[in-house]
C-alpha positions as CSV (number, residue, x, y, z in Angstrom):
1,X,20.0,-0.9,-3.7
2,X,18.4,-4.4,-2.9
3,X,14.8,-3.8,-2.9
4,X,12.7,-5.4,-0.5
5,X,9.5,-4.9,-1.7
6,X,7.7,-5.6,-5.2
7,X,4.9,-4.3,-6.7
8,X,2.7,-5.9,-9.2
9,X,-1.0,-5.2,-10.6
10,X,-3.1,-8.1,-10.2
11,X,-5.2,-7.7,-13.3
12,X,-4.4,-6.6,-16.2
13,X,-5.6,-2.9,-17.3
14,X,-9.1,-3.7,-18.2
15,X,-10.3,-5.7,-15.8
16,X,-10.3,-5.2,-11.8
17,X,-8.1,-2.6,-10.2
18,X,-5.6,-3.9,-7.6
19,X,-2.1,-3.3,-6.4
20,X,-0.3,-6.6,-5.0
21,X,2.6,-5.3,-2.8
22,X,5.3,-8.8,-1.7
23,X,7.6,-8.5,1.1
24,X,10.5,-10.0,-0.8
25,X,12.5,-11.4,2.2
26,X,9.1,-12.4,4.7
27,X,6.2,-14.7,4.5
28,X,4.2,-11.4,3.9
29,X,2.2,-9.4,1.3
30,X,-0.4,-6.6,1.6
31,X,-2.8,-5.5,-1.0
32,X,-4.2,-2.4,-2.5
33,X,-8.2,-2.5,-3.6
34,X,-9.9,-6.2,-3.7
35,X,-11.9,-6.7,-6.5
36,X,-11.4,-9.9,-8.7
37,X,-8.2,-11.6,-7.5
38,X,-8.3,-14.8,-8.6
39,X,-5.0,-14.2,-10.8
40,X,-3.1,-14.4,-7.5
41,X,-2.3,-17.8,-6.6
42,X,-3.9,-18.9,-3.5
43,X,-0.7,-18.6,-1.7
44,X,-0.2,-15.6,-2.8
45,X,-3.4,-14.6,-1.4
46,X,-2.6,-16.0,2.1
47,X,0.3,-13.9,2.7
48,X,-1.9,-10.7,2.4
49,X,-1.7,-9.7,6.1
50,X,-3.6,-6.0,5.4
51,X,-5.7,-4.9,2.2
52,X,-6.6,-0.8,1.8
53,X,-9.6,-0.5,0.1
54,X,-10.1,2.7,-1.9
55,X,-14.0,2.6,-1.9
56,X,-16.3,-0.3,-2.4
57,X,-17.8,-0.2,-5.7
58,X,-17.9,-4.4,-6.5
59,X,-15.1,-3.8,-8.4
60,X,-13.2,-3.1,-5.8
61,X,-14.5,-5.2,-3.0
62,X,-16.1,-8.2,-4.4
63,X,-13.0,-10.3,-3.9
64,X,-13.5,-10.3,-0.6
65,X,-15.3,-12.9,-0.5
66,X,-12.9,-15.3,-2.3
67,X,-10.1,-14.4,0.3
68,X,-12.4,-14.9,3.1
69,X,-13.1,-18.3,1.9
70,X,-9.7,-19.1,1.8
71,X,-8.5,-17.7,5.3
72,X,-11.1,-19.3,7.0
73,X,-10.1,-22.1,9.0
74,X,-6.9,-20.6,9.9
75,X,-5.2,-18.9,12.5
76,X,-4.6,-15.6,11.2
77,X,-5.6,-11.6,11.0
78,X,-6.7,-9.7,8.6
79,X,-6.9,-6.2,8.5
80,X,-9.1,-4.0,6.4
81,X,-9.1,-0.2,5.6
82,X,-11.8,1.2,3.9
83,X,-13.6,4.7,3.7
84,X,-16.7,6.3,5.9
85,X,-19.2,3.8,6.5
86,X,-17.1,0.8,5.5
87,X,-17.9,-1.3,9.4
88,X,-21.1,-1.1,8.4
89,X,-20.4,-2.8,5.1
90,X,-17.5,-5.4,6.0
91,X,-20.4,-6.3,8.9
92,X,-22.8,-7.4,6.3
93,X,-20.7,-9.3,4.3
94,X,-20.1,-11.5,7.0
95,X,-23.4,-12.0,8.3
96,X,-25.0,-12.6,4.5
97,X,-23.7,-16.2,5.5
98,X,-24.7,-18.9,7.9
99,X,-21.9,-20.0,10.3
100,X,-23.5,-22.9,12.3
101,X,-20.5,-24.9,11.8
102,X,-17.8,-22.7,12.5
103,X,-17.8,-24.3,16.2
104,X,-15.9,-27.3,14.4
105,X,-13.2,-25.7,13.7
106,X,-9.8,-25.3,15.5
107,X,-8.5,-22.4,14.5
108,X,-9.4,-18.8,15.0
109,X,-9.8,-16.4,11.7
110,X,-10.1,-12.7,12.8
111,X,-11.2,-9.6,10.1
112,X,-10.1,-6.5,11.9
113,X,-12.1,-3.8,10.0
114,X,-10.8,0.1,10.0
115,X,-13.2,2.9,9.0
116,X,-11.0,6.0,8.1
117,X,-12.4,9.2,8.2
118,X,-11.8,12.8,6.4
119,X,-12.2,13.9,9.8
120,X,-8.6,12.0,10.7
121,X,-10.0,9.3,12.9
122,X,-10.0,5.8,12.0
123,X,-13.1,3.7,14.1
124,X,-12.2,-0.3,14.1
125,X,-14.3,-3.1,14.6
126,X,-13.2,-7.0,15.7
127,X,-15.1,-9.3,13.9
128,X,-14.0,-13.2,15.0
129,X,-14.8,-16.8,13.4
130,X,-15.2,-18.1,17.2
131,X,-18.1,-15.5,17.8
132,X,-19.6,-16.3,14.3
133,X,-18.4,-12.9,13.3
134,X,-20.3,-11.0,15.3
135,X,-18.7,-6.8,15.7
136,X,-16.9,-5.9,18.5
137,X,-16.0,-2.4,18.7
138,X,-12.4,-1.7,19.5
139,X,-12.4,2.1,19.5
140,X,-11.4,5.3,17.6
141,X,-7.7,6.2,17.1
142,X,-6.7,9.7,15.9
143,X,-4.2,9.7,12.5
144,X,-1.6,12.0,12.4
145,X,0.0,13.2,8.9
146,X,-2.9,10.6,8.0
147,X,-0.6,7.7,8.7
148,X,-3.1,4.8,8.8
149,X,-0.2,1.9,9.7
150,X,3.3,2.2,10.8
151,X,5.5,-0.5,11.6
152,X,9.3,-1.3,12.1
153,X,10.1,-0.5,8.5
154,X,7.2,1.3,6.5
155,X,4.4,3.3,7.1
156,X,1.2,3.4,5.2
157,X,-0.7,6.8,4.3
158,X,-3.9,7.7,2.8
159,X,-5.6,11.2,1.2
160,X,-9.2,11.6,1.4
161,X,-10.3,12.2,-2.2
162,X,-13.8,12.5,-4.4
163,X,-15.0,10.1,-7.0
164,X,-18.9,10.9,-6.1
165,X,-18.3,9.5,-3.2
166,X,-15.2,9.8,-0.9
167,X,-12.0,7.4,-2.2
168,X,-9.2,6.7,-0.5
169,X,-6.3,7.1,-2.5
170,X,-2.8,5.6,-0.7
171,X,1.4,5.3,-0.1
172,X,3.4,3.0,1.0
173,X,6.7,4.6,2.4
174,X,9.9,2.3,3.2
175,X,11.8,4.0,6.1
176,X,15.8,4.0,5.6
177,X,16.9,1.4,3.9
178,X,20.2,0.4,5.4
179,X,22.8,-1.5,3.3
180,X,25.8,-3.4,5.5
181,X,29.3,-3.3,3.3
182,X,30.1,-6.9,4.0
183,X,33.6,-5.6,2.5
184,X,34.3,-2.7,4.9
185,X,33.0,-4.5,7.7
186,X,35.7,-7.2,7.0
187,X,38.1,-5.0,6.9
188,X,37.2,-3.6,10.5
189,X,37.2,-6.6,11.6
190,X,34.0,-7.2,12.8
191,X,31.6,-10.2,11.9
192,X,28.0,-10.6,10.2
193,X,25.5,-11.7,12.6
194,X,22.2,-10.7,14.4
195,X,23.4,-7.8,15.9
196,X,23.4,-6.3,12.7
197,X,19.7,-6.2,12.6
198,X,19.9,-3.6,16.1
199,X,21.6,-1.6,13.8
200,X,19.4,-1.1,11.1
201,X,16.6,-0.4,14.1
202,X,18.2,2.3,15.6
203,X,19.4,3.8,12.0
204,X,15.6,3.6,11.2
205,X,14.7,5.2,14.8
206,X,16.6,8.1,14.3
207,X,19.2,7.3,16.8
208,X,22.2,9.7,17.5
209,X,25.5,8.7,16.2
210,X,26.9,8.4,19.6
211,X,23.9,5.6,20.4
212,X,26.7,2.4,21.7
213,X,25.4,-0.9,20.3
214,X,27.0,-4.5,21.7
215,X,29.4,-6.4,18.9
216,X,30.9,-9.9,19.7
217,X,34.6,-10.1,18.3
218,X,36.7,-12.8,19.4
219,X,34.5,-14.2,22.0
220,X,33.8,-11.0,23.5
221,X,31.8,-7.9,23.5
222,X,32.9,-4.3,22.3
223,X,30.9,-1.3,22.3
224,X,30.9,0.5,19.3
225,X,29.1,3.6,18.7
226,X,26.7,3.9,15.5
227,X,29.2,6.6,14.0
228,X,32.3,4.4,14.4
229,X,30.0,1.7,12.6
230,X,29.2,4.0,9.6
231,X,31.6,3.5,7.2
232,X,30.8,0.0,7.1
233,X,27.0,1.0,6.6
234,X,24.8,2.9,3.5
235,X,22.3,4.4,4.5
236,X,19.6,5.5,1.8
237,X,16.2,7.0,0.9
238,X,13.5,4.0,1.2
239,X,11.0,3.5,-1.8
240,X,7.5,4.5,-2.1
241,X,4.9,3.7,-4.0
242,X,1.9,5.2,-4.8
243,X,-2.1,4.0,-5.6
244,X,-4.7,6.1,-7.0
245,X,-7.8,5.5,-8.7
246,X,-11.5,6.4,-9.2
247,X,-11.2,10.1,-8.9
248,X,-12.2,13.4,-10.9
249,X,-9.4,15.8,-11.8
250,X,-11.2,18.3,-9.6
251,X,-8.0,21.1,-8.2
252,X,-8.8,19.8,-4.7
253,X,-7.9,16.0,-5.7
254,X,-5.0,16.6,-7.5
255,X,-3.2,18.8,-4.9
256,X,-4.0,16.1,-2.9
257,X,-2.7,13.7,-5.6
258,X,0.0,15.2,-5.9
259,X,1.3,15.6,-2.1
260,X,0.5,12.1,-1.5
261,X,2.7,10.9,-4.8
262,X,5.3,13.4,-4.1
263,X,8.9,11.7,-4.8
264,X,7.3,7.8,-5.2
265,X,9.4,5.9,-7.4
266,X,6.1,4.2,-8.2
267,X,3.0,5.6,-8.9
268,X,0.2,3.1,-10.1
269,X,-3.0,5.4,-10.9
270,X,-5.7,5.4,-13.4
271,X,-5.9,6.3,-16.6
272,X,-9.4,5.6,-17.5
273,X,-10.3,7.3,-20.8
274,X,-8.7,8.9,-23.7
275,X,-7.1,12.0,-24.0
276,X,-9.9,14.2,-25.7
277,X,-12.3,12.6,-23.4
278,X,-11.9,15.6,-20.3
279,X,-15.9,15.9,-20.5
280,X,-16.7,12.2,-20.4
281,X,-13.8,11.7,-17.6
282,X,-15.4,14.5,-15.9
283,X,-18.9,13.1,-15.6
284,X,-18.0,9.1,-14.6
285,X,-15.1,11.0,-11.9
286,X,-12.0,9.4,-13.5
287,X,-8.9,10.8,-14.9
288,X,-8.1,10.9,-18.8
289,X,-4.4,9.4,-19.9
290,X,-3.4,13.0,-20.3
291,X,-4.3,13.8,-16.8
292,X,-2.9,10.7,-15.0
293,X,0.6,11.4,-16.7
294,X,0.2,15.2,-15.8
295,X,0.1,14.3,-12.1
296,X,2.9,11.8,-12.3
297,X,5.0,14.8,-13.9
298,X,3.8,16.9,-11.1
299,X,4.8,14.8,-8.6
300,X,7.7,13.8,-9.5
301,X,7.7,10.4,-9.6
302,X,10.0,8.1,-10.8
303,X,8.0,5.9,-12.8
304,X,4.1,5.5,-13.9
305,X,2.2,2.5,-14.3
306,X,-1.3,3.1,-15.3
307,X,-4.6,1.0,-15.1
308,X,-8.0,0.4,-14.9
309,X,-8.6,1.3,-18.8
310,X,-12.2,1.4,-20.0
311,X,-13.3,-1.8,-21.9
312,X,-14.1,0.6,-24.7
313,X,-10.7,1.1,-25.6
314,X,-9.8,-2.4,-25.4
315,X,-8.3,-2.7,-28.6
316,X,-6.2,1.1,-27.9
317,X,-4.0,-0.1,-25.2
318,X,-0.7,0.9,-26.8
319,X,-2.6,4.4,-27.9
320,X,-3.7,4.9,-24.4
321,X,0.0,3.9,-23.1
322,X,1.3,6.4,-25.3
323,X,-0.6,9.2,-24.1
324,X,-0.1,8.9,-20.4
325,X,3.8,8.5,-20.8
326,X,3.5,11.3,-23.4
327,X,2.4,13.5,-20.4
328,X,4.4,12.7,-17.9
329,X,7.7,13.2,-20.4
330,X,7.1,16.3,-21.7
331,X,8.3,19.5,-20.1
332,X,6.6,21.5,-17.0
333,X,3.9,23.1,-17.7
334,X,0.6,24.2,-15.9
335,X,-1.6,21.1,-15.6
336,X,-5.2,20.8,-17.6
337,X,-8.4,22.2,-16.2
């Protein structure tokens, strides 16, 4: 299958935690946490079109400022999703600066700021370079299934969980991914074009087989129903991918964990300590290696990428490395208390 989506960390495991996620075949990206991201290439940074913020300890949030400095003067969105109180805080950001000048400039940038609650309501805020930034409310939407985004092709989910404070842990989830059979279709007859794309939409939609779309063949139109078009078409599982980090291995968070990780062929989540260190892990609220590859195995995942390693075992990556994949190998068994 032809993926259309890659993930990458943007630091490496000791330093800031973040999850850059490219759209592959779009001038697109979105981003998971924002804390030191000055690795990414500034046009790399400029494709980010929506960042989900787990919580906002600075090492989390404090890039923000560096990709507000270079969006300004643009015409673009951005969206932001962050946990309870987090208006409030993307608010003050922007008015810890003086925008006198801002009236010079062309273009419009616009931060649109999404407060998710446990509660499953999300409260959004408009904050706009031509009104120097200033909040204006835009209401409170209910989530369902905690769906915080949905568009044409993926969705975007979230699970409330505990690190002290609440933490947002989330999923990306491709809908079907349809493949055309350039082949088959050949051998039917029919051509490669745009209609193609109506397709894959009302694959995607759930549409019955019997659903007619328009094909032009030799200058004219035919109806062909989506079953008559299916065996030039393969029609697959998306791919998911899954971000967690900053969170105890209380039971609560990791049957949440574990529901929201459920199936991902990625999961990128913390691994924060040593195996050995459950007590240490247990007072900071992070997961051990152990622990991070117990809830990959419990999940089922296809394939764990831990991260955001203490400093103090900068000199055990391979150890540490080890030890999650260790975990997440070995045979079921009832996770660690």
């Amino acid at each position: 299958m032809t993926p259309y989506f890659q993930p990458q960390l943007v630091n490496p495991p000791f330093h800031d935690p973040g999850l850059y996620l490219d759209f592959l075949f779009a001038r697109r990206a979105i981003l998971f946490d924002l804390g030191e991201i000055r690795a990414l290439a500034a046009r790399k940074i400029l494709r980010v079109s929506d960042v989900f913020i787990s919580h906002t300890h600075i090492d989390h949030f404090i890039g923000f400022d560096h990709m507000l400095r270079l969006m300004l003067g643009r015409d673009k969105t951005l969206r932001l999703y962050g946990p309870p109180g987090f208006l409030r805080q993307v608010e003050a950001r922007l008015a810890s600066y003086s925008w006198n000048l801002l009236g010079t400039y062309p273009t419009e940038f616009v931060v649109e700021a999404y407060e998710l609650g446990p509660e499953r309501t999300a409260r959004s805020a408009r904050f706009s370079s031509r009104r120097t930034f200033e909040r204006e409310p835009l209401g409170e939407v209910a989530l369902v299934d905690n769906v915080i985004l949905e568009e044409e092709n993926f969705l975007v989910r979230c699970a409330f969980l505990e690190h002290s404070i609440p933490c947002l842990a989330y999923a990306f989830e491709e809908k079907l991914h349809v493949n055309v059979q350039k082949n088959r279709l050949a051998e039917m007859g029919l051509p490669v074009g745009a209609w193609l794309a109506q397709v894959k939409r009302a694959i995607v939609a759930g549409m019955p087989g019997e659903t007619e779309v328009a094909v032009p063949v030799g200058g004219e139109m035919r109806r062909l129903t989506l079953k008559e078009l299916g065996p030039a078409l393969e029609v697959v599982r998306g791919e998911k991918v899954a971000y967690v980090t900053d969170v105890s291995y209380a039971p609560q968070n990791r049957e949440k964990i574990v529901a929201l990780a459920l199936g991902a062929d990625y999961l990128f989540i913390e691994a924060t300590f040593r195996a050995g260190e459950e007590q240490r892990a247990r007072e900071r609220a992070h997961l051990t290696t152990r622990q991070a590859g117990e809830l990959a195995r419990a999940a089922g995942v296809g394939r764990v990428i831990p991260f955001h390693f203490s400093p103090r075992h900068e000199k055990e990556e391979a150890e540490m490395r080890r030890e999650v994949n260790d975990a997440f190998s070995n045979e079921p068994c009832a996770m660690s208390g």
